[in-house]
C-alpha positions in Angstrom: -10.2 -24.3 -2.4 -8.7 -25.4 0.9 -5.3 -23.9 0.0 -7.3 -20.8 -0.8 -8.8 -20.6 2.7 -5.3 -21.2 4.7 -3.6 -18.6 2.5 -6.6 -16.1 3.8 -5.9 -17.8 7.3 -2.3 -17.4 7.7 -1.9 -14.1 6.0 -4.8 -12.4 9.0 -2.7 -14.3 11.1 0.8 -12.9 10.1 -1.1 -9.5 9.8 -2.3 -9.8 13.4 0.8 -10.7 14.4 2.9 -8.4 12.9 0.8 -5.4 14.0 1.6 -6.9 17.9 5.3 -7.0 17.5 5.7 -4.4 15.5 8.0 -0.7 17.0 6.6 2.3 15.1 10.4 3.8 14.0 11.5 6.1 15.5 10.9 10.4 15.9 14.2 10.8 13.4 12.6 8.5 10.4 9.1 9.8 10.6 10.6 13.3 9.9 12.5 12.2 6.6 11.4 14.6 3.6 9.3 12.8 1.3 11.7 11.7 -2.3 10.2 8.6 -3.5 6.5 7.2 -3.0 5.0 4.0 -3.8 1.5 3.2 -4.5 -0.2 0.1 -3.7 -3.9 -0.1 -5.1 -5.9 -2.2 -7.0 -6.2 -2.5 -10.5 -10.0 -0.7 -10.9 -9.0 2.3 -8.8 -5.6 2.0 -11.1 -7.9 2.1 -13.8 -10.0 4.7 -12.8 -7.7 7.3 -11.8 -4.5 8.6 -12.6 -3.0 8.0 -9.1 0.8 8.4 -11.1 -0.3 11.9 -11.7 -1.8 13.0 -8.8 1.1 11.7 -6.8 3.7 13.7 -8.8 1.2 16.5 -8.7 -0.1 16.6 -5.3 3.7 16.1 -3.4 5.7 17.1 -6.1 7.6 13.9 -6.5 9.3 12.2 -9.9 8.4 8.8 -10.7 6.2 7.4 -8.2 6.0 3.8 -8.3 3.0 2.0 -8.7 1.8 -1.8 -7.9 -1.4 -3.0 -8.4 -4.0 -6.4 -7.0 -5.9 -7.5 -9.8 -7.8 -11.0 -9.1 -6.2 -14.2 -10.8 -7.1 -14.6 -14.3 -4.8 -17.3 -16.7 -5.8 -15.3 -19.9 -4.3 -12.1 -18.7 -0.4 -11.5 -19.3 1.4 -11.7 -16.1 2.7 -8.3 -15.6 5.3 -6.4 -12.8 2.6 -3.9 -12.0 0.3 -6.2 -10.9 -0.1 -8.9 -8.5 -2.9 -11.8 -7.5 -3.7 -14.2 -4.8 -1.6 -16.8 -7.4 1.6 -14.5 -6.2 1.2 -15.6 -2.6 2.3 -19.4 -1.8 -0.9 -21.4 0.6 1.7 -20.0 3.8 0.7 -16.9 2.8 4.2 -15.8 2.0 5.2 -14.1 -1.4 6.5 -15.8 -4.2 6.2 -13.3 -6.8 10.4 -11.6 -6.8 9.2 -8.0 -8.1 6.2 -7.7 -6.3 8.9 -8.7 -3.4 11.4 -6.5 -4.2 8.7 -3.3 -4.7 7.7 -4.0 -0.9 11.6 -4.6 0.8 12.2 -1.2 -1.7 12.8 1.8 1.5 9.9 4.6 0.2 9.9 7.6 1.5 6.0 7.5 1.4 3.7 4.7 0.5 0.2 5.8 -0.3 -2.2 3.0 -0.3 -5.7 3.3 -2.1 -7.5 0.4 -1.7 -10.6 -1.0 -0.5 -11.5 -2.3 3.3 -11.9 -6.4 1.8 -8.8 -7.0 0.5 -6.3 -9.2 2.7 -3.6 -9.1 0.5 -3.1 -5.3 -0.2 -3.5 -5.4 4.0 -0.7 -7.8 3.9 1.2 -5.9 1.6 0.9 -2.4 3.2 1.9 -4.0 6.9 5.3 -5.8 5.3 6.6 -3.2 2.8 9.4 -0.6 4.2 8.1 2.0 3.5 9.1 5.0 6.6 5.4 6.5 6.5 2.1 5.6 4.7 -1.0 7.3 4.0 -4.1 5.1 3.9 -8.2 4.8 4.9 -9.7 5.0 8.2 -12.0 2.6 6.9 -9.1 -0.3 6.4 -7.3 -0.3 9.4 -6.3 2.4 12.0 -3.7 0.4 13.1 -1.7 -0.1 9.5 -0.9 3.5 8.8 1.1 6.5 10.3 -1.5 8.8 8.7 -5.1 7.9 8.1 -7.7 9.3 5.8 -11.0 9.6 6.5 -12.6 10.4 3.1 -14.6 7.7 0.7 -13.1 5.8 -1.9 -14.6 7.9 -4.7 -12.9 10.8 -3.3 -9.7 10.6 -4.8 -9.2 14.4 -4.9 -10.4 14.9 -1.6 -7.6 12.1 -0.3 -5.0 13.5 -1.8 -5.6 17.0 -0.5 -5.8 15.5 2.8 -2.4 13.8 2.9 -1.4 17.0 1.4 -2.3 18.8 4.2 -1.1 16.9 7.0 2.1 15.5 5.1 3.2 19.7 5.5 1.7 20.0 8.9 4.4 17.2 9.6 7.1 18.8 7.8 7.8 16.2 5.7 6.8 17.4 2.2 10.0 19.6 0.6 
């Protein structure tokens, strides 16, 4: 329980101070075409929707790459789509090496559906390396390049969106 409550403490803290220290890259990055996209969500919208096919359909993209939160259960096969709160060490820092290695991974575009509660998808979007993401107003303004604001249910609708400003910004091919 305590261990619990300093991993939620340390990774706000580690959010609020990357967000101060971090440089937005510069002009020549942000107008990279869009290749590769990864997708950070969590495991009901994963469910849900077919965010894999939206993604190649929507920007025209091959194998987008997926990673999905799901919330710690020890009956359920551990699996390198998803990740829990049990991949994060009580610093806050990652211990799981494929969830690790799908944030250091350079996307093009990282498109990340999630809901407003969740520290560790907020964690996750702030550290990967991805050049540009896409994500909710609702989150955090300050986590993405480009922000949608459009309800959860509205997958369609977000999509579009990004679609729209994504060629307005000349970086879809």
């Amino acid at each position: 329980m305590i261990s619990s409550k300093l991993k939620y403490y340390f990774l706000q803290r580690k959010i609020k101070k990357l967000q101060k220290s971090e440089q937005h890259s510069t002009t020549i990055a942000k107008k990279k075409k869009i290749v590769s996209v990864g997708i950070l969500t969590e495991e009901k919208f994963r469910e849900k929707f077919d965010l894999r096919q939206m993604t190649t359909k929507m920007f025209h993209t091959k194998n987008p790459k997926i990673y999905s939160f799901r919330a710690y259960n020890k009956e359920l096969e551990k699996s390198f789509k998803h990740f829990s709160e049990k991949d994060f060490n009580w610093k806050g820092e990652i211990t799981e090496t494929s969830f690790q290695s799908f944030l250091d991974e350079p996307f093009d575009l990282l498109i990340c559906y999630f809901s407003e509660g969740n520290i560790m998808l907020k964690y996750a979007a702030q550290v990967s390396n991805a050049t540009f993401k896409v994500g909710f107003t609702s989150i955090n303004t300050n986590l993405f390049d480009l922000n949608i604001a459009v309800k959860l249910e509205e997958v369609d609708q977000f999509f579009f969106e990004s679609r729209k400003y994504l060629t307005i910004l000349g970086k879809l091919v």
